[in-house]
C-alpha positions, -999 to 999 in steps of 0.1 A, spaced: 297 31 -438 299 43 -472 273 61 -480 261 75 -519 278 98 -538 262 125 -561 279 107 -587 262 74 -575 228 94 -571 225 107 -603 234 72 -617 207 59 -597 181 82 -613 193 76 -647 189 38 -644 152 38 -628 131 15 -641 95 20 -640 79 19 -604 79 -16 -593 49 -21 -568 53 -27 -529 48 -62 -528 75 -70 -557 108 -65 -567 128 -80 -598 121 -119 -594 91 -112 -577 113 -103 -542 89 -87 -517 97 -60 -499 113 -74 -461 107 -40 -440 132 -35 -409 116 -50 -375 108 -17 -353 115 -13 -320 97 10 -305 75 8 -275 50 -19 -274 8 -12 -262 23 -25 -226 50 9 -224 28 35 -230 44 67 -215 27 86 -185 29 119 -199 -5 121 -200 -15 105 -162 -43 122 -143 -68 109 -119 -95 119 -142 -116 90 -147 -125 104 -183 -83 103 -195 -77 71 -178 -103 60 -201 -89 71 -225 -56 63 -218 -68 27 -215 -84 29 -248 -52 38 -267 -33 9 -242 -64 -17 -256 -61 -8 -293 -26 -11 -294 -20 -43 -280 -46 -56 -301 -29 -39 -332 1 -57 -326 -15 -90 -320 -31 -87 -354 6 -75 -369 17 -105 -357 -6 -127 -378 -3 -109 -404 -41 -92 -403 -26 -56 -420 -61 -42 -426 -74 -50 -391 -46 -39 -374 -42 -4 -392 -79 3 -380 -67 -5 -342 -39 16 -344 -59 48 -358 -82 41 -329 -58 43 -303 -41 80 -321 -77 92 -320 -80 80 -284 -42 97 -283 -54 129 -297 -82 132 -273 -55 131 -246 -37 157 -267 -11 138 -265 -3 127 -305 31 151 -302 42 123 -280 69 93 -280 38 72 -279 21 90 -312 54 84 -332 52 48 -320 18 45 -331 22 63 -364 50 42 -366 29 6 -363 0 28 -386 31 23 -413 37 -10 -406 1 -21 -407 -4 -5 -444 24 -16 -456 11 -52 -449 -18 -44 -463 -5 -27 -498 -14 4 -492 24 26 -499 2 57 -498 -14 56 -468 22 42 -457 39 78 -469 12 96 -449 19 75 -417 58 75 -415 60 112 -424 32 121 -394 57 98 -373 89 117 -382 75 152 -380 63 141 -348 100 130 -336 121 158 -353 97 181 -330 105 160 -300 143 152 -303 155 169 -338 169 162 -365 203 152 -350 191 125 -332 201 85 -329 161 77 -333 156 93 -364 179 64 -380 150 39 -370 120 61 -391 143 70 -423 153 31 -427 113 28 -431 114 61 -451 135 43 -474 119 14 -480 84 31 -482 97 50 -508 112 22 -525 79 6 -522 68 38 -546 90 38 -569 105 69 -557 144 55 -557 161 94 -557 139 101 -522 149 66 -509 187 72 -516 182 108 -497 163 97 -469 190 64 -463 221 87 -469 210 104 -442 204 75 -418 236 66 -429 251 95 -415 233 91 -383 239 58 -377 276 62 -381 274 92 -358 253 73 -333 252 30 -341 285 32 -355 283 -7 -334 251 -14 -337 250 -49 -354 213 -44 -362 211 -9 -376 237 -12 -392 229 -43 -412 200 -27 -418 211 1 -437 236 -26 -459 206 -42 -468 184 -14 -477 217 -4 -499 219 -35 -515 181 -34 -524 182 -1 -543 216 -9 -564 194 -44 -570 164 -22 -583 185 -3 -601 202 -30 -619 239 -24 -600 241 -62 -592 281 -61 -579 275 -32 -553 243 -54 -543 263 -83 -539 289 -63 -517 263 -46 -496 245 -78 -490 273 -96 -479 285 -68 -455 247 -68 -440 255 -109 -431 286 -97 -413 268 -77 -397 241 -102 -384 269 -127 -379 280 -104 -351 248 -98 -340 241 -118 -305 204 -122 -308 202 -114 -353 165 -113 -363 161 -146 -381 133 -127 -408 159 -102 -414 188 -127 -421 168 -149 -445 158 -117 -464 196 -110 -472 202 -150 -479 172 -147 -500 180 -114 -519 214 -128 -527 202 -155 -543 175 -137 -563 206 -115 -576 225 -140 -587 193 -158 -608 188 -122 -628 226 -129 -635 220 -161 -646 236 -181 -618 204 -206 -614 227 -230 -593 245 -204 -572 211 -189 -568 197 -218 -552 226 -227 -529 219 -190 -512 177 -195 -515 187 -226 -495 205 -206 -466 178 -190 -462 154 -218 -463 180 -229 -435 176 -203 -415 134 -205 -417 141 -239 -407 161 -232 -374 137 -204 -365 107 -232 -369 95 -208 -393 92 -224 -425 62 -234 -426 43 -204 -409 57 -168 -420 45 -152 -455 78 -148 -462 86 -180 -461 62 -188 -489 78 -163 -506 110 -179 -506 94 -213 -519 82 -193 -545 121 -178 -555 132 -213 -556 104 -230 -577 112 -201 -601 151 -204 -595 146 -250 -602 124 -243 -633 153 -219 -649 174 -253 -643 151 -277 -658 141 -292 -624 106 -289 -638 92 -317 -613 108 -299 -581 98 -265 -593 59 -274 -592 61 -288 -559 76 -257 -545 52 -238 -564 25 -258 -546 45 -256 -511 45 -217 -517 7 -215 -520 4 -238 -488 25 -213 -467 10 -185 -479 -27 -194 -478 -22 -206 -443 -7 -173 -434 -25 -147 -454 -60 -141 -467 -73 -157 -498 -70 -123 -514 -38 -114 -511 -17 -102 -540 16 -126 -527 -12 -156 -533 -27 -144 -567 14 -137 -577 24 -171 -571 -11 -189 -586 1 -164 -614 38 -177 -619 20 -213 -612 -4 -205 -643 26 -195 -663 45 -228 -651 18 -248 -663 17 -232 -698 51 -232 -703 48 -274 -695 24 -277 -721 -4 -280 -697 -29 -249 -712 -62 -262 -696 -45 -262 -658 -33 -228 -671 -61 -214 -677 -82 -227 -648 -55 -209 -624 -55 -175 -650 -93 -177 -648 -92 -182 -616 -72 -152 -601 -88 -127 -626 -113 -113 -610 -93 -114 -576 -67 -91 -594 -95 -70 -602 -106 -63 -569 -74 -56 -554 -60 -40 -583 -86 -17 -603 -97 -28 -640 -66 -7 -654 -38 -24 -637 -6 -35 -660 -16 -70 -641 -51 -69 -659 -36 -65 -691 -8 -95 -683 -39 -116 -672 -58 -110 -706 -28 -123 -725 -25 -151 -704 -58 -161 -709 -52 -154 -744 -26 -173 -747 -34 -208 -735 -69 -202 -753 -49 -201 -787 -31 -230 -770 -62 -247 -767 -74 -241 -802 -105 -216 -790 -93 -189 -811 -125 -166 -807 -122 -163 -773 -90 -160 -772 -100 -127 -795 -120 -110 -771 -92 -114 -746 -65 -98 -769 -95 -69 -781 -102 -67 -743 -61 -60 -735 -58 -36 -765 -88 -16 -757 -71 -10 -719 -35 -4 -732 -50 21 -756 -71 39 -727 -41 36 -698 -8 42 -716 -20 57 -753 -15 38 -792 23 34 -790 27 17 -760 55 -13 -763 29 -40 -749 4 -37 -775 35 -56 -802 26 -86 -780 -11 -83 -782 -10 -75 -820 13 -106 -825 -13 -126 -808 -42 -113 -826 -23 -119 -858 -25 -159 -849 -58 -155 -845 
């Protein structure tokens, strides 16, 4: 597999764009993290077996929070699960037994459980614990280690910090090709974590290629992960709408919606509303303004049967929804939705978010729209005061706001 040259890396610095946040990437594409493998609550080791009646309660302990970890994982509960995890590495540590297979699998779910939950910090604390722990156990040289840097990567990724992500996926590359060379999984993997940072980056015909070699991959794959396949059907066609290709686009955002479909997925997995979401956006950039607002609304029904009210993937799409709605001529829908979300966005986000300041001219916007021009002042004074506190007098943002308050 090809991996990235120090030409290609320092290209990749050069074209960084500003850090885009875990749960978005251009086109509003969230971030579809590998499906992990390791050992499940049910496989804890016996490393640490004794007849002590004290450590098998223990040991039951870290068995009970696990599988209850993974339970909430599965519904998509990120907050609840992290807190069973960390209960069963404190029950783990107790045993002394964190520098185990069973703490990197752990740490490993921790990651999982904060990424769900939009927490990329906390995420960067967990999957480094996990592959200190396994460099100590097995070293560096090791066909595990691919595993861990693939959700290196895409933590990093997550964080904006592209130069780390290309390091720590060069060298899974290396490893994989060392030890997975026929892995159909791992190795699709690592194409599709390849194409996501050229995407990011703006190198749309190496994502393309690495894209298409991932499908390959899961093409030979007996048993491919149907939430991994969709993602690369999905990313393709998210691609090709940045190019412009709205009707391309849509032909590969419909694969995907195939392959929900055979899975009996479509109407129960976030990431299924997600995709509804990329194809509203990809019909309205055709003119299919009717179509686009029903899979608008079929987004928000997947993803508010699947997640909680609060989510940011909801508050994104009632955002793009808000947005639709303005751009239809339909201000007072838009601002019931913009209304709506901002104090949601608050919560989640901090007052000094760029999203705060995007939801003040929103507001702003179909106000003037609506002819309620003072209001709409206190929204634009409101959005310069934070631009001016956050990012200093010169930022390029305030042009719009000033623009706006000109009209006022």
């Amino acid at each position: 597999m090809q991996k990235f040259s120090k030409s290609v890396l320092k290209t990749l610095t050069k074209a960084l764009k500003p850090v885009v946040p875990l749960s978005r990437l251009p086109f509003n594409q969230s971030f579809i993290y590998p499906t992990f493998s390791f050992s499940t609550a049910t496989a804890i080791s016996s490393e640490t077996s004794s007849d002590n009646k004290a450590t098998q309660k223990l040991r039951d302990t870290v068995a009970k929070n696990t599988d209850k970890g993974l339970a909430l994982l599965s519904t998509f509960k990120g907050n609840e699960s992290a807190k069973k995890f960390k209960a069963a590495l404190k029950a783990l540590t107790q045993l002394s037994a964190e520098e185990t297979k069973d703490g990197v699998t752990l740490y490993t779910h921790l990651t999982e459980a904060y990424i769900m939950d939009q927490k990329p910090k906390k995420a960067l604390e967990s999957i480094q614990k996990a592959s200190e722990i396994n460099k100590r156990i097995f070293g560096e040289d090791h066909s595990s280690m691919v595993k861990i840097k693939q959700i290196y990567t895409q933590v990093l990724i997550g964080l904006g910090k592209h130069r780390e992500a290309v390091q720590q996926l060069n060298e899974a590359i290396i490893l994989a090709d060392k030890y997975l060379k026929e892995d159909c999984s791992a190795q699709s993997s690592l194409h599709s974590l390849s194409g996501q940072i050229y995407h990011i980056t703006g190198n749309h015909k190496q994502a393309i290629e690495s894209y298409n070699i991932a499908l390959q991959w899961d093409m030979r794959n007996p048993k491919p992960d149907p939430v991994h396949t969709a993602s690369i059907y999905e990313a393709l066609g998210r691609i090709k709408h940045d190019l412009g290709y709205f009707k391309e686009s849509f032909v590969d955002l419909n694969k995907a919606l195939d392959v929900w479909k055979a899975a009996k997925q479509e109407n129960t997995h976030p990431e299924a509303g997600e995709l509804y979401r990329a194809m509203a956006s990809s019909l309205q950039s055709q003119g299919r303004m009717q179509e686009a607002e029903a899979y608008y609304l079929k987004a928000l029904e997947v993803l508010k049967k699947t997640l909680d009210e609060d989510d940011l993937k909801i508050l994104h799409t009632y955002n793009d929804l808000g947005t639709f709605y303005s751009d239809q001529g339909r201000p007072q829908e838009a601002l019931d939705i913009h209304l709506q979300i901002l104090d949601s966005y608050k919560k989640i986000l901090g007052d000094k978010h760029p999203q705060i300041s995007t939801s003040y001219n929103n507001i702003a916007s179909t106000l003037l729209d609506l002819g309620r021009c003072e209001e709409a002042k206190k929204y634009l004074e409101m959005d310069e005061k934070l631009i001016h506190q956050t990012y200093g007098k010169s930022h390029p943002n305030l042009s719009t706001t000033y623009s706006n308050l000109g009209t006022v």
